[in-house]
Every structure is written in C-alpha cells, then in structure tokens.
SEZA-194754 format. One line per 5 residues: number of its first residue (from 1); their letters; for each residue y, z, x of N, C-alpha, C, O, CB. Coordinates in nm, 2 decimals. Glycine has a CB too. Layout:
REM residues N
NUM> A> Y,Z,X,Y,Z,X,Y,Z,X,Y,Z,X,Y,Z,X | ...
END
This chain:
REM residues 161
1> XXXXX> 7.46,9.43,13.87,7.42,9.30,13.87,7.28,9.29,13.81,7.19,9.37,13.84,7.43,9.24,14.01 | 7.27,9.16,13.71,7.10,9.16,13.67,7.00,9.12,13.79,7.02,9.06,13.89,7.07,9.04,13.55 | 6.92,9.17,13.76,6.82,9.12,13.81,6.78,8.96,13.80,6.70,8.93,13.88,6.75,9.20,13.76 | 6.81,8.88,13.71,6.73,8.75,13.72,6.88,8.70,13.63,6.94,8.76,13.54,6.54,8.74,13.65 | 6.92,8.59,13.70,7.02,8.49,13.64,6.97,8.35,13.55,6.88,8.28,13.60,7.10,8.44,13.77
6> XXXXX> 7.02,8.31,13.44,6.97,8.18,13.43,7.05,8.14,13.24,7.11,8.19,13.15,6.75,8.20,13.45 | 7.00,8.04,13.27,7.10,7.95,13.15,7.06,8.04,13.00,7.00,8.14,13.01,7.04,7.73,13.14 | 7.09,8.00,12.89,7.04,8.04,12.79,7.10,7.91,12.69,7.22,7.88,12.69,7.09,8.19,12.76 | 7.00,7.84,12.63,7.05,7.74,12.53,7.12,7.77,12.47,7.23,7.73,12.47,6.99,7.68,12.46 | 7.08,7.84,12.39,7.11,7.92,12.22,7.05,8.08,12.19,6.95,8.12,12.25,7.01,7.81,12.09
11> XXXXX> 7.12,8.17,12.11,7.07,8.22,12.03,7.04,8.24,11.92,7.06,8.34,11.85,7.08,8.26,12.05 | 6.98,8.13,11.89,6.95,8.08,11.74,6.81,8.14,11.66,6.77,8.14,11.54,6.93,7.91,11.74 | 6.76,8.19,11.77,6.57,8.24,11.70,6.62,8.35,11.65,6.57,8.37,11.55,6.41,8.29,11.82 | 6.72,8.44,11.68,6.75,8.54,11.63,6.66,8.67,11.68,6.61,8.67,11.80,6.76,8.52,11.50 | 6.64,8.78,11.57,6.59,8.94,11.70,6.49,8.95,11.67,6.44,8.93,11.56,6.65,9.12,11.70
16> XXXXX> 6.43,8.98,11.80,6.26,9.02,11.80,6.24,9.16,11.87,6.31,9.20,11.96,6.15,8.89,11.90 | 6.14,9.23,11.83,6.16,9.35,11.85,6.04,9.31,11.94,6.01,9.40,12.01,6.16,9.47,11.73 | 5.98,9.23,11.95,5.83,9.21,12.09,5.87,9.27,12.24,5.98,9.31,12.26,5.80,9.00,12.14 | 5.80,9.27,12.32,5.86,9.31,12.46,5.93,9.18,12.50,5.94,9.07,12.45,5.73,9.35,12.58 | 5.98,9.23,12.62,6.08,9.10,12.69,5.97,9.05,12.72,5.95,8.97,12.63,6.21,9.11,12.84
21> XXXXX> 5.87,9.05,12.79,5.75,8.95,12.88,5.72,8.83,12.78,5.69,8.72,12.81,5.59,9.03,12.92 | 5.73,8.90,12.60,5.65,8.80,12.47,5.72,8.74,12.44,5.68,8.64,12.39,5.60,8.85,12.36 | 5.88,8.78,12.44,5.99,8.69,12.36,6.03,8.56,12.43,6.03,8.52,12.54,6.14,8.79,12.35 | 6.08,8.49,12.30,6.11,8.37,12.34,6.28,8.39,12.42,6.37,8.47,12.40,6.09,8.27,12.21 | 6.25,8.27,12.53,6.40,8.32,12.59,6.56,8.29,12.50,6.67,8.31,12.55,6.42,8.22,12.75
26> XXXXX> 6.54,8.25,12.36,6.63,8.20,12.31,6.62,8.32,12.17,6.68,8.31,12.06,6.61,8.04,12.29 | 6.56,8.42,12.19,6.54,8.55,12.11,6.61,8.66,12.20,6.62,8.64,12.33,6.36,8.60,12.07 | 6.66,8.77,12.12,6.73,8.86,12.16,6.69,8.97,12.08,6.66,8.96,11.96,6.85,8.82,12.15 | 6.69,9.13,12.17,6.65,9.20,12.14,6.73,9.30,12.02,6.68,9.39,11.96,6.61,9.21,12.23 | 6.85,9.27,12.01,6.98,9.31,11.94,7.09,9.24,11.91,7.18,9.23,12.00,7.02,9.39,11.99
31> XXXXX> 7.11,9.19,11.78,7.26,9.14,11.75,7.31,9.22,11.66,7.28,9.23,11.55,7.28,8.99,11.70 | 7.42,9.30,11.72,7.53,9.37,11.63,7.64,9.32,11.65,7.70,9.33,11.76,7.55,9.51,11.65 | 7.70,9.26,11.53,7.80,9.28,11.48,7.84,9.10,11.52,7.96,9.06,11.54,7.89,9.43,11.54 | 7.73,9.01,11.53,7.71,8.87,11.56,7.64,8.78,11.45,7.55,8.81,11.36,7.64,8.86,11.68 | 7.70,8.64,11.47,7.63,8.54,11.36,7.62,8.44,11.46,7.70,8.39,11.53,7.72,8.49,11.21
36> XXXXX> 7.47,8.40,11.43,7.45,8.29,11.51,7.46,8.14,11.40,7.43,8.14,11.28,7.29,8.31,11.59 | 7.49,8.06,11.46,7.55,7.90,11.36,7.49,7.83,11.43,7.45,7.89,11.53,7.71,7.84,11.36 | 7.45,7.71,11.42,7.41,7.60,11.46,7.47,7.52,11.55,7.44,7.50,11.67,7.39,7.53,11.38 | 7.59,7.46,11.43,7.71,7.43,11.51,7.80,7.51,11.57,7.87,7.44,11.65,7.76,7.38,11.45 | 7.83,7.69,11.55,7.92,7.68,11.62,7.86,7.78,11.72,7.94,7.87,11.76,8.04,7.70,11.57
41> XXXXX> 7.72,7.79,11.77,7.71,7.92,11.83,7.67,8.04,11.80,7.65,8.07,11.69,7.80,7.94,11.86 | 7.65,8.13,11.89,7.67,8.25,11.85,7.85,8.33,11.87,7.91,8.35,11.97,7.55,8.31,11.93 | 7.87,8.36,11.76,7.99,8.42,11.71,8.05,8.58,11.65,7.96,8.67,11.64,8.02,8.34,11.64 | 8.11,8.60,11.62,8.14,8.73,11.59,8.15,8.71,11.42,8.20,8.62,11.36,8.29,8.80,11.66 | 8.05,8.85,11.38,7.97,8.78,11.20,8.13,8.88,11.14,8.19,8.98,11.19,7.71,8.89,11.11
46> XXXXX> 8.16,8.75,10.99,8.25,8.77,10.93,8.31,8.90,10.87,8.20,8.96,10.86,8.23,8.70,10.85 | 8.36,8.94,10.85,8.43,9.07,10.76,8.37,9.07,10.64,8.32,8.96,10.59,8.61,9.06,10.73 | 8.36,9.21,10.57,8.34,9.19,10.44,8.51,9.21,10.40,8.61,9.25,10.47,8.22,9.30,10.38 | 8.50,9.16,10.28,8.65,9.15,10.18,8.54,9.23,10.05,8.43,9.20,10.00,8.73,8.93,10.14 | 8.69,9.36,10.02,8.66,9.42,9.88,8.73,9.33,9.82,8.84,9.29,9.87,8.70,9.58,9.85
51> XXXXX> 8.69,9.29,9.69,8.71,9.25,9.55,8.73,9.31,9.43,8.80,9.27,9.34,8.61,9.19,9.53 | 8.67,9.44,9.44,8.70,9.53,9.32,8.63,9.66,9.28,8.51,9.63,9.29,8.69,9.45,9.22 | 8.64,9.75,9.26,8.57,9.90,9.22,8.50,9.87,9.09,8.57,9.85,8.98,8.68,10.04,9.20 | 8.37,9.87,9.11,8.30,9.86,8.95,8.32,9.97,8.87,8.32,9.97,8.75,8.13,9.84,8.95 | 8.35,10.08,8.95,8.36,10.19,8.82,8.20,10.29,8.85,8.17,10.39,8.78,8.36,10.08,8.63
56> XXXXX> 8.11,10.24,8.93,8.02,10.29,8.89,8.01,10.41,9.04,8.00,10.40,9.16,7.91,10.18,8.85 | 8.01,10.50,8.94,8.01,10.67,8.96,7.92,10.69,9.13,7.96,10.73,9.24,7.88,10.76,8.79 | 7.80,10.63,9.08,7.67,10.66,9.17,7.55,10.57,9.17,7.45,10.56,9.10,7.62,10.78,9.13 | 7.58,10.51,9.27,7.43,10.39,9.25,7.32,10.42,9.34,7.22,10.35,9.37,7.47,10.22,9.31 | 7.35,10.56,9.36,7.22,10.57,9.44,7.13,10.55,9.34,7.14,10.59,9.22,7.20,10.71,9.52
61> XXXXX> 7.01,10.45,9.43,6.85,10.47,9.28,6.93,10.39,9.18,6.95,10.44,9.07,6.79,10.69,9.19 | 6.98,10.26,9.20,7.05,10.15,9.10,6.96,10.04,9.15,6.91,10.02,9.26,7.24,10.11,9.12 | 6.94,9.98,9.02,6.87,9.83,9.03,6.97,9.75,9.00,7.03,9.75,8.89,6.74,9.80,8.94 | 6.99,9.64,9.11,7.09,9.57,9.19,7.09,9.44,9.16,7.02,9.39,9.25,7.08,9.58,9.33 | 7.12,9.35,9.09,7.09,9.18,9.11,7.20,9.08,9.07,7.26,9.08,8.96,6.95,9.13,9.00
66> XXXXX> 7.21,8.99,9.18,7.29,8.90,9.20,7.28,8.77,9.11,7.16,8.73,9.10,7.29,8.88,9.33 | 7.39,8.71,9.05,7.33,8.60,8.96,7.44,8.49,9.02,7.56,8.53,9.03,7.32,8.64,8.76 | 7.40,8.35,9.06,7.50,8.30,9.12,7.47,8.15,9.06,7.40,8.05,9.08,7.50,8.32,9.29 | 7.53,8.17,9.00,7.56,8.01,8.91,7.60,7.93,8.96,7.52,7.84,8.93,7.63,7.98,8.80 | 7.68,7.90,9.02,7.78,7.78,9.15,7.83,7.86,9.20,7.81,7.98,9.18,7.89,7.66,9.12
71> XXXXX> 7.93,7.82,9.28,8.04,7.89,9.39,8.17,7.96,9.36,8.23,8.03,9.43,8.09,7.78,9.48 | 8.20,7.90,9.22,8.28,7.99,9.13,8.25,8.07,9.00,8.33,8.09,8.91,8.36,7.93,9.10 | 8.15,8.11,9.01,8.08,8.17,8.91,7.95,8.27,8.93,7.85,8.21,8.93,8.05,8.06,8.83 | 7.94,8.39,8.94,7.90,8.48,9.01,7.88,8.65,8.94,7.98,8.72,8.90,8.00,8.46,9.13 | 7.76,8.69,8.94,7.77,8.82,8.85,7.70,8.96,8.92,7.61,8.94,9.01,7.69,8.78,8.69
76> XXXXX> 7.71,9.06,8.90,7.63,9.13,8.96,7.56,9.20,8.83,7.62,9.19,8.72,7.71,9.21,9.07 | 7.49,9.25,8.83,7.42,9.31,8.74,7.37,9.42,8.76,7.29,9.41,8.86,7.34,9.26,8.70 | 7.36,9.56,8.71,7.35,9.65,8.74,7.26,9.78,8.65,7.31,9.83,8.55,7.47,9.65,8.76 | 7.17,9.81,8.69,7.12,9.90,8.59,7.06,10.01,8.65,6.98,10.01,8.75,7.02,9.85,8.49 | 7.16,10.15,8.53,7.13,10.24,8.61,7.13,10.34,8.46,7.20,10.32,8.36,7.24,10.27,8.75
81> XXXXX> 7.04,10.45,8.49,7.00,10.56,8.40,6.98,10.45,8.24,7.07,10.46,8.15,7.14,10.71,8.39 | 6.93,10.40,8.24,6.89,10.31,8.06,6.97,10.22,8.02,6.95,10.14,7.93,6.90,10.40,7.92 | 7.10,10.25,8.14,7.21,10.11,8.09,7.20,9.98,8.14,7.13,9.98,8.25,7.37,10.14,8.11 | 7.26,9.85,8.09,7.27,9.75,8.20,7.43,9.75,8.17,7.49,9.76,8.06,7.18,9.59,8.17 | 7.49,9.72,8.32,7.61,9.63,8.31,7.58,9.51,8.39,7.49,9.48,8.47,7.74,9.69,8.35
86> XXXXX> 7.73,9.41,8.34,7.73,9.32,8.40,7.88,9.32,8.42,7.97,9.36,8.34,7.66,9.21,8.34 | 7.91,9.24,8.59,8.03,9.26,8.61,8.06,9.12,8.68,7.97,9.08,8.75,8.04,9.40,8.70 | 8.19,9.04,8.68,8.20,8.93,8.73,8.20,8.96,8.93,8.24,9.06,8.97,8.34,8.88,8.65 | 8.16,8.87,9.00,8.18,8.96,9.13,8.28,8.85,9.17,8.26,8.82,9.29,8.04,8.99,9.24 | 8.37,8.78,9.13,8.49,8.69,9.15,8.62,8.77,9.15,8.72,8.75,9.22,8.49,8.59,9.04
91> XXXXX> 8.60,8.86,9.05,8.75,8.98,9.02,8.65,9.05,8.93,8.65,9.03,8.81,8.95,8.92,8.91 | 8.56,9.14,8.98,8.52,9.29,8.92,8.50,9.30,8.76,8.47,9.40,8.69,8.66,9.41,8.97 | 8.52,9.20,8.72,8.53,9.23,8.53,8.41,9.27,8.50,8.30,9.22,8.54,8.56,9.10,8.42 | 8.43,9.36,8.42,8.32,9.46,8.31,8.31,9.35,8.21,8.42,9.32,8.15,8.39,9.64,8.23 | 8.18,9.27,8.18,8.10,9.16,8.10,8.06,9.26,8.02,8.03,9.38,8.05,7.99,9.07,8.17
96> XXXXX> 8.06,9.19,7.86,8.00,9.24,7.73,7.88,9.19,7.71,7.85,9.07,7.70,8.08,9.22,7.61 | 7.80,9.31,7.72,7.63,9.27,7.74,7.63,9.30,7.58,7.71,9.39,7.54,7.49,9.38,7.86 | 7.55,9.24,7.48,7.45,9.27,7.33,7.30,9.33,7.40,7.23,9.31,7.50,7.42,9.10,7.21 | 7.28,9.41,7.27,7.12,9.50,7.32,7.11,9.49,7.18,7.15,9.59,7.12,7.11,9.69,7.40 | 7.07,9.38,7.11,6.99,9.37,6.98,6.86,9.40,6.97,6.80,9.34,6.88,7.01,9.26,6.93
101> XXXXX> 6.80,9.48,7.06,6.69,9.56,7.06,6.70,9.65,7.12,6.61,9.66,7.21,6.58,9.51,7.09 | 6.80,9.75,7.12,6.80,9.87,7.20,6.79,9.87,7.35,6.77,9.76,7.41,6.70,9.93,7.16 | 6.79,9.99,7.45,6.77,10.00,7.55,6.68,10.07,7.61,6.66,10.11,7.73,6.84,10.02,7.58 | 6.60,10.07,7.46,6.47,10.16,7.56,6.42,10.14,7.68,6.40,10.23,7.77,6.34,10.16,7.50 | 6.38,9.98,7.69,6.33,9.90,7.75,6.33,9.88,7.96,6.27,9.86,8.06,6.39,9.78,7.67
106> XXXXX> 6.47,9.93,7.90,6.58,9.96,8.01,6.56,10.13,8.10,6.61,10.16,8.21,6.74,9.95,7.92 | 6.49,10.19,8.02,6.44,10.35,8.13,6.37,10.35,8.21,6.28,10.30,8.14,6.38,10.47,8.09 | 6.33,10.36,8.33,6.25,10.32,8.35,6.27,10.42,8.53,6.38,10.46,8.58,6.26,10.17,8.31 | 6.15,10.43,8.60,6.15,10.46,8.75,6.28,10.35,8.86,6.32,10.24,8.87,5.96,10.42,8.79 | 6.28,10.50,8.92,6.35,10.38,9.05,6.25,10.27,9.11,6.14,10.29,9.14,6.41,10.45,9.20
111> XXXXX> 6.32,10.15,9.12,6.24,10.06,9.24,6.14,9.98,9.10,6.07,9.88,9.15,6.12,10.20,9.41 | 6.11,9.99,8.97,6.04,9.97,8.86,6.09,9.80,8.78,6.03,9.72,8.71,6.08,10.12,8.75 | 6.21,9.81,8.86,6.26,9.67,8.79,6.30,9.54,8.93,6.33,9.54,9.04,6.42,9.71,8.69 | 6.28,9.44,8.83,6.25,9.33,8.92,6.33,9.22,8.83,6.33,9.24,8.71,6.07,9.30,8.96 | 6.40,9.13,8.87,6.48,9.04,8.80,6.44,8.89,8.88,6.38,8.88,8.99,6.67,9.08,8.80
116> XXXXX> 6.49,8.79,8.79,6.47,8.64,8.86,6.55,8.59,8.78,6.55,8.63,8.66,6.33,8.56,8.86 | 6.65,8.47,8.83,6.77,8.40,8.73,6.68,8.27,8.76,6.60,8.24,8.86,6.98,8.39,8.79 | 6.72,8.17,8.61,6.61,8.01,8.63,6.74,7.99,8.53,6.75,8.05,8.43,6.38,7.97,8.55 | 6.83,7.91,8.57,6.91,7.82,8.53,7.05,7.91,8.47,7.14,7.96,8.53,6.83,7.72,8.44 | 7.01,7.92,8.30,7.16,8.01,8.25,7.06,8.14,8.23,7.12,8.24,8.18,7.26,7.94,8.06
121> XXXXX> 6.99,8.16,8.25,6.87,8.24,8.21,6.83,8.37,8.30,6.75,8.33,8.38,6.75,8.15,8.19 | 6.86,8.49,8.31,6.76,8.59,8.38,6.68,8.65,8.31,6.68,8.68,8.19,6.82,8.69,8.44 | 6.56,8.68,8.40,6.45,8.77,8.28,6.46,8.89,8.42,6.46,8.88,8.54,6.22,8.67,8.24 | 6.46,9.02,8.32,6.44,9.15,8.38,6.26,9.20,8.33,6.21,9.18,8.22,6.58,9.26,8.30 | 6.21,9.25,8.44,6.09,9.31,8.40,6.10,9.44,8.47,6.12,9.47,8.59,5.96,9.22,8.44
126> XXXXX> 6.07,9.50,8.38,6.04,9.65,8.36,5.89,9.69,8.41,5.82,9.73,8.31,6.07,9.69,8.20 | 5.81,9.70,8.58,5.68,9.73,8.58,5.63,9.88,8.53,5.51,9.91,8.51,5.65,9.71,8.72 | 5.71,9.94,8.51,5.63,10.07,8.44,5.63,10.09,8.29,5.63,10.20,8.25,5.70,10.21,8.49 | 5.64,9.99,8.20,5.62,9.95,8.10,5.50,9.86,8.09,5.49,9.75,8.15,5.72,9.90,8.07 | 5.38,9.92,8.00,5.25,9.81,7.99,5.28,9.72,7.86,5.30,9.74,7.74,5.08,9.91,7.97
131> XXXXX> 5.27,9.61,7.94,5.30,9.53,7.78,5.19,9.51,7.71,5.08,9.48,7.75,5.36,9.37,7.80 | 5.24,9.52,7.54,5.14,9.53,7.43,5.11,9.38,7.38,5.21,9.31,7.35,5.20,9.64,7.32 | 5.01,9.35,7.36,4.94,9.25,7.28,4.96,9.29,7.13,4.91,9.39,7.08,4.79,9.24,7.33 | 5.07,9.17,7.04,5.11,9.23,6.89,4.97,9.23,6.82,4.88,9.15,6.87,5.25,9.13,6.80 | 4.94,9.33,6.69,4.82,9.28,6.62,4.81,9.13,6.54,4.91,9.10,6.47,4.80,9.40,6.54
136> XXXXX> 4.71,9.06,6.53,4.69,8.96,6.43,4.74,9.02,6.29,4.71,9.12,6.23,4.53,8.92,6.43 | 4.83,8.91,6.26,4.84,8.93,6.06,4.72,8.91,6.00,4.63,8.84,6.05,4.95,8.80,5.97 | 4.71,8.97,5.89,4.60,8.93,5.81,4.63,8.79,5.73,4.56,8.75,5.63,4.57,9.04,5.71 | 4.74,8.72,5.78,4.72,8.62,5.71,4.73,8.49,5.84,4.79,8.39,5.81,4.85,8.62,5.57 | 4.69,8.49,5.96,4.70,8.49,6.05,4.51,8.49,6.11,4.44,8.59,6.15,4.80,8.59,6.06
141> XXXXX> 4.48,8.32,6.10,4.31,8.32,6.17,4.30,8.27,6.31,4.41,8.20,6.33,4.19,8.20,6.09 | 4.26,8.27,6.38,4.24,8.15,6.50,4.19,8.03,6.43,4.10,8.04,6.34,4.11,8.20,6.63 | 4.23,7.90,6.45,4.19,7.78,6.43,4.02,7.76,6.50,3.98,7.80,6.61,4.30,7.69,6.48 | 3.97,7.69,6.42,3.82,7.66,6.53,3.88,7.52,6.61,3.97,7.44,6.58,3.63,7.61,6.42 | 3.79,7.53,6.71,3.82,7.39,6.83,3.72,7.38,6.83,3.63,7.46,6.83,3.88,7.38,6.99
146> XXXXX> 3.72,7.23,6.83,3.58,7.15,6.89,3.62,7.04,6.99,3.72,6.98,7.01,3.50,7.06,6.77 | 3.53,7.03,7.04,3.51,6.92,7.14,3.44,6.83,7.13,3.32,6.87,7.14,3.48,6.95,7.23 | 3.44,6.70,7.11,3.32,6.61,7.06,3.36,6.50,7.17,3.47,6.44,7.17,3.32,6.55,6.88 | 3.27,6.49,7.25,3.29,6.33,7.38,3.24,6.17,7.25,3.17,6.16,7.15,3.08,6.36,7.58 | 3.32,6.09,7.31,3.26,5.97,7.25,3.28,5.95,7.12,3.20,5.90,7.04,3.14,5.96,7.26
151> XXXXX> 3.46,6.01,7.08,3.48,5.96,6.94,3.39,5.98,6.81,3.38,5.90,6.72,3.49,5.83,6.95 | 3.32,6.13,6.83,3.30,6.15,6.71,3.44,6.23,6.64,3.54,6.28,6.69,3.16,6.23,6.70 | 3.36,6.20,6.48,3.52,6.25,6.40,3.42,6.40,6.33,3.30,6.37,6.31,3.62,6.09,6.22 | 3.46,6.51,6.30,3.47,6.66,6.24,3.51,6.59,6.11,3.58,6.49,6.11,3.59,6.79,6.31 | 3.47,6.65,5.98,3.53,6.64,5.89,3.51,6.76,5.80,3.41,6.81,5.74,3.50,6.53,5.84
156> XXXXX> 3.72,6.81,5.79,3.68,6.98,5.73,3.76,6.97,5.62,3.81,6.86,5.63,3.71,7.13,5.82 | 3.80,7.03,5.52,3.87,7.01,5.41,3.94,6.89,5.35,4.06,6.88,5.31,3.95,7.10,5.41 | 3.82,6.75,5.35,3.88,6.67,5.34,3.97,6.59,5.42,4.04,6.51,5.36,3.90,6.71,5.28 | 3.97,6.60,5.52,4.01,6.52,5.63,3.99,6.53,5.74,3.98,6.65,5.78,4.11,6.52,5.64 | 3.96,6.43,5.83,3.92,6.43,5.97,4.02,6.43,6.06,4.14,6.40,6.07,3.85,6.32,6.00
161> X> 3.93,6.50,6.14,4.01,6.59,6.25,3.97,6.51,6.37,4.01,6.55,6.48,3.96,6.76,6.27
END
C-alpha cells in the first residue's frame, strides 16, 4: 500500500527527472511505453508499422532527414559514405536524385551535416566544408554609392543618378 493517496488530474506535463519533493504533481517520473493526449488521457503509445526495407546495408553514422510535404507525401533522405538517397516513406521507393555538380560536396564527417526543408525546397549544409568567397572577374568593379540627403543629384557619365 502507498504511502499517501490522492487524485491525479492529468498526466500531461509529462517526465521530469527532478526529485518527487520538486515535481509537479501532474509530472511523472517515467512513461514507458505511454502517450499522454489531451483529449484522451493518458494511454498506451501507438505501434510502429514497417512500410518498407530501404536497402540500406548500414546506417550506423547516416545523416537522416525527414521531408514532409502534406500528409500524403513524405521522403526520407539519406546520406551515407558521399552518397545521397532519397526514398518515398509512403511505400519505400528509391527516388532519382541528379548530382550536376558531383558529390564531392557530400563527404563529409559524421554528425557534419545539417538539412532544413522551406516549402518544395531542402538546403543540405555540409559544416566541415569552409565556404569559399568566388574571385572578382576582371571585368567585374564594385559600383560607387553615394548618399546625398536633400535631393542632391551626382552626375556621372552623362546622366544623373
């Protein structure tokens, strides 16, 4: 029998590793194998469901990223030893990636890459790659700027600026 009886609203704060004296009474020090809901409670957390074998050998030390366009449309992305794939995560399909600049870009340390999706668009960044500033063409000047308060006009080859 416990020691101390008493109601419990919710377990919605979810787990705190604090002592019992610090935690809130609606925090818990362990949920395995539970999903707390709003509406329905705390409950027993869903199953996973396999979908499909990517094929891929060994992902230990794989850089991992999820791309979720709506609710039917879904990719995983995967890069491992210099390669990328892409794979549907709806039914497992192996996606045809183009590398019209090679894969150098793509070698790189574990833990070295970092991704972000913004609309149809992901950008992969490679941190152990220092990015280079291209040289100026020689046919290629910086423009001069001026600043003039109070509507004065510059006048340079014949026309004002």
């Amino acid at each position: 029998m416990s020691l101390t009886t008493r109601t419990i609203s919710s377990l919605l704060n979810g787990v705190s590793r604090q002592p019992a004296i610090l935690r809130s009474q609606d925090q818990t020090e362990d949920e395995i194998n539970t999903w707390g809901d709003i509406a329905r409670g705390l409950g027993r957390r869903p199953p996973t469901k396999h979908i499909a074998d990517l094929g891929v050998s060994d992902a230990e030390g794989s850089f991992i990223h999820h791309i979720n366009r709506d609710t039917s449309e879904r990719y995983v992305v995967i890069i491992k030893d210099g390669d990328l794939r892409v794979f549907d995560a709806t039914d497992g399909a192996e996606k045809t990636v183009a590398f019209p600049f090679g894969k150098a870009y793509l070698a790189g340390v574990e833990g070295a890459f970092k991704a972000v999706t913004v609309a149809d668009f992901t950008f992969i960044v490679n941190s152990s790659i220092t990015p280079a500033l291209g040289a100026v063409g020689d046919d290629e000047e910086t423009p001069p700027a001026y600043y003039l308060p109070g509507g004065y006009r510059v006048w340079g080859e014949g026309m004002g600026i």
